[in-house]
SEKEMAR-115993 format. One record per residue (C-alpha): x, y, z. Coordinates in steps of 0.5 Angstrom, whole numbers, plus 500, padded with zeros to 3 digits. Layout:
N
XYZ;...
This chain:
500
500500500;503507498;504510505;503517503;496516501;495511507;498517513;493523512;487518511;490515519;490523521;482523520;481517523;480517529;473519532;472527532;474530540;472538542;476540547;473546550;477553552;480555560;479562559;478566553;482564547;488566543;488567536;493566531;491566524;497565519;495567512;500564506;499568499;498564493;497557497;492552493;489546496;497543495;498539502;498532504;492533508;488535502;491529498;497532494;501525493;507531491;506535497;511535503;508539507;508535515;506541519;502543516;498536515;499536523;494542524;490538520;490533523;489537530;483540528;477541523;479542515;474545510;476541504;470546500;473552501;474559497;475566497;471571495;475574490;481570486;487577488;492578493;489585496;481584495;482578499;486580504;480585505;474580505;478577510;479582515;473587515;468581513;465584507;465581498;468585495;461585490;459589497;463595497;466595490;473594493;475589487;483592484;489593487;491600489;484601494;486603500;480601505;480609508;479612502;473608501;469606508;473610513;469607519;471600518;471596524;476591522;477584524;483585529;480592531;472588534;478583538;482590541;475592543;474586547;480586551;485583545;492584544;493584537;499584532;501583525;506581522;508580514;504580509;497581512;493587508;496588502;502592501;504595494;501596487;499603491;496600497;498602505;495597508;491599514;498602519;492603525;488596525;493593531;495594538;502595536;505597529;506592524;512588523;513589515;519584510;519583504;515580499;519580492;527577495;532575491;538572494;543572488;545577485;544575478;537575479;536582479;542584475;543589481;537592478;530594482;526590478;518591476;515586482;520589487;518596485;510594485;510591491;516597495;510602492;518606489;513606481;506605479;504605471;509605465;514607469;514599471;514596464;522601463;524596469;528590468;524583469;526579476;528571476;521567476;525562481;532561485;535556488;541558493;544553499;542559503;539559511;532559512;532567515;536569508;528570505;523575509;518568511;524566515;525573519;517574520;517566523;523568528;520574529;514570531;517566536;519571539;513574540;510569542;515568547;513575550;504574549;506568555;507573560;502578558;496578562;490578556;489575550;491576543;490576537;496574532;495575524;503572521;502573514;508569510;509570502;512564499;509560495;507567491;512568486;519569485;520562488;525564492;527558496;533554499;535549496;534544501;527545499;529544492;531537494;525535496;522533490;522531483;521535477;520529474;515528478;510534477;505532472;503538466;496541465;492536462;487541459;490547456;485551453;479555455;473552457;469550450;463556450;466561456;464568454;471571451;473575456;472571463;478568463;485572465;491574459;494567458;500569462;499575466;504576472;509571469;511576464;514580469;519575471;524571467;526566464;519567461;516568454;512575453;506570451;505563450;507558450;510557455;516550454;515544458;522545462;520551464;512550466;516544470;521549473;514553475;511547478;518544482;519552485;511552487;512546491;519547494;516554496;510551499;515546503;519552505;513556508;510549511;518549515;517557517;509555520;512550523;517553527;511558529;506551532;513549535;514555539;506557540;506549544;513551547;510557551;504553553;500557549;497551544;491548548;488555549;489558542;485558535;489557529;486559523;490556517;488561511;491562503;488568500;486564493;489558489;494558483;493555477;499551473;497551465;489548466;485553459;492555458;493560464;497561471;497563478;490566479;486573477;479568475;472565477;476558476;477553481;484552481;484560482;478560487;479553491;483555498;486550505;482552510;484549517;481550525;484548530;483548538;478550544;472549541;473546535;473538533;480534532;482530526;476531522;474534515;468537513;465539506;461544509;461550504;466556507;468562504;473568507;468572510;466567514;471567518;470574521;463571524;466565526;472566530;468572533;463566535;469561538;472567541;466569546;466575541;458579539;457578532;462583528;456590526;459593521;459599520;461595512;457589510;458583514;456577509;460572511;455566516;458564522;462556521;463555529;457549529;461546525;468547527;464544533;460538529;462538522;457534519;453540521;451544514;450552515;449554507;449550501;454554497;460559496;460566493;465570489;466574483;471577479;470583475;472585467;472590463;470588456;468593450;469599454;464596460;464594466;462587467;461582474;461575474;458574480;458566482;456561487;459554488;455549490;458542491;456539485;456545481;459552479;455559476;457565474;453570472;456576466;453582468;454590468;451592475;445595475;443592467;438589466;438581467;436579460;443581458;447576462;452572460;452565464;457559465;455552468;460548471;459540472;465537477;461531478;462530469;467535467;472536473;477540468;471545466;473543459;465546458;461552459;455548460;449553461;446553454;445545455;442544462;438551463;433547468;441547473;441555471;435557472;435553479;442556481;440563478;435563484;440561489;444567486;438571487;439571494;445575495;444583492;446586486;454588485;456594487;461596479;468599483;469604487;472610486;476614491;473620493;475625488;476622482;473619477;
């Protein structure tokens, strides 16, 4: 029997057990940019990621769990004020929340009014393109690293490159395009601490050191950048797997009957980073080079979050503290054609959701439908905590009867969007994801319904979305629209104040 199948089926077999919390719980969430489902725990034969597979198994795992929009700045703010982005207009990189709902209460914020310590570290909100983050959302000021690094200086010819420049906010616009490309990956037999996921770790611990003797919970958000591109990672985390191993896309182009504009530019952010081409295709050793960095990256960062478990059991501080881990989207390797994320599809929209400690079952798997803002309700509802008011929207529902049970069911879908632009208008694919199905709905906001554009996606026939379905089965998207219905029209986006 193939013992790596067999192992994360022996994490889950065990009969669920709820331990309760001692006093009011800490929370620690740990936020990975660009991390799919690409664990042991979810089934990744290729994956190595053991930390990451033993919070697993100490807690519940969503396995039907997606953000509400599939880019690093939108999702990161589902997350931490609650609301879709369909809700507020907030969909594009370079939206500071200020400038738009001034009021917010955030998710660390509704925990400092109720006696928490709250504190940031690495990627939390997004910082670049334009963004500023939120500098006042936590108790202490935020511990910031890097996002794009490179070790070697032949990856960046000694030059600021056009990743670096976006995510420093040093040049915005054209500017950017006058930069030189940075290396898609780099390998160097370097020390963990040499890149940022390493320092924010380190950095971690020794927080965590001090929160053990501060009276009071805390709320701790560390937010690690691999396996966000460049694939900067040491080289022993290279060495853990095989190029060869790593299966290409199957499936390569977009899916048959798909409005022309729903899926994203074929390579997007990979144009800024070589050794990629300007357009595709992209070439076999290359795609597989793409692949082996993603996964030594997410076995890089799986190293970092456990040097952060290690110390949370250490300091005495695991039995009384939730651990929530989250990805802020997918990634996509080449399926219709396309890479990372920036769309409605299932690579691109599909996140690990894991819960664990006081009040939430052990070792136990869940298919209830999650989506991000879910988790603002629900870590207030575990923590003791009132529902979060607002003043933004606050859509998400409440998860914690089935952190407590998993076999209890709260809502029969999910929710995203993502917008487009297609001659010269606006337009929202709104979409539901239900367990069998996926619905997206083309529309600009406030036309009328006549003139939407439709996408059905069938995973128990078709798991590739090789088809848009829509047109063949209308009973399934007359019955999805009705779902669909519930939630309100989208909101087109938001222009800061001033501008038009």
């Amino acid at each position: 029997m193939n013992l790596r199948l067999l192992i994360p089926a022996l994490l889950f077999a065990t009969a669920p057990a709820v331990a309760a919390p001692a006093a009011r719980p800490n929370v620690l969430l740990i936020l990975v940019d660009d991390l799919k489902p690409a664990t042991g725990s979810y089934g990744d034969r290729l994956a190595r990621t053991p930390h990451l597979d033993r919070l697993a198994a100490r807690g519940l795992q969503f396995d039907l769990a997606y953000c509400n929009q599939a880019v690093c700045a939108p999702s990161r703010l589902n997350l931490l004020i609650g609301s879709r982005s369909t809700s507020t207009g907030l969909y594009s990189l370079g939206q500071n929340l200020r400038d738009f709902i001034p009021g917010a209460v955030t998710l660390p914020e509704h925990f400092a009014r109720h006696g928490y310590h709250t504190e940031s570290l690495g990627k939390v909100f997004h910082i670049g393109h334009g963004n500023r983050g939120d500098p006042t959302a936590f108790s202490v000021p935020h511990f910031k690293d890097k996002v794009i690094e490179y070790a070697l200086p032949e990856s960046t010819g000694g030059r600021l490159t056009r990743e670096e420049a976006f995510f420093e906010n040093a040049a915005t616009g054209p500017a950017v395009r006058e930069l030189p490309r940075g290396a898609a990956w780099e390998s160097p037999d370097v020390p963990d601490d040499r890149y940022a996921d390493g320092r924010v770790a380190a950095e971690a611990v020794r927080r965590l050191r001090a929160a053990r003797n501060r009276a009071g919970p805390f709320l701790m958000a560390v937010g690690f950048v691999r396996p966000h591109l460049p694939f900067s990672a040491p080289k022993k985390y290279w060495d853990l797997h095989d190029r060869a191993a790593f299966p290409l896309a199957v499936h390569t182009t977009i899916p048959a009957g798909a409005p022309a504009y729903a899926p994203k530019p074929p390579l997007g952010e990979l144009n800024n980073y070589t050794p990629l081409p300007e357009r595709p295709p992209v070439n076999e050793d290359t795609q597989r080079s793409l692949i082996h960095g993603y996964y030594a990256s997410t076995s890089y960062v799986d190293a970092q979050i456990g040097r952060v478990l290690d110390a949370l059991r250490e300091f005495g501080l695991e039995e009384n503290t939730l651990v929530v881990l989250w990805g802020d989207h997918g990634f996509s390797f080449g399926t219709h054609g396309l890479w990372t994320k920036h769309t409605n599809y299932e690579e691109a929209v599909r996140i690990p959701l894991i819960i664990a400690g006081p009040g939430v079952v052990r070792g136990a798997r869940t298919r209830q439908a999650a989506e991000t803002v879910d988790l603002f309700p629900t870590l207030s509802e575990l923590a003791g905590l009132p529902r979060p008011a607002g003043p933004q929207p606050i859509d998400g529902d409440s998860l914690a009867a089935v952190a407590r049970n998993p076999a209890a069911k709260v809502k029969d879908h999910s929710y995203h969007a993502y917008p487009r632009t297609t001659q010269g208008r606006e337009v929202i694919g709104r979409a539901i994801r239900t367990e069998r199905y996926r619905l997206v709905e083309w529309k600009t906001p406030g036309a009328d319904a006549a003139s939407a554009e439709f996408e059905l996606y069938d995973y128990e026939v078709d798991p590739l979305e090789s088809e848009n379905r829509a047109s063949r089965d209308p009973q399934t998207v007359a019955r999805l629209r009705e779902i669909l219905a519930r939630h309100p029209e989208a909101k087109p986006t938001a222009r800061a104040p001033g501008r038009k």
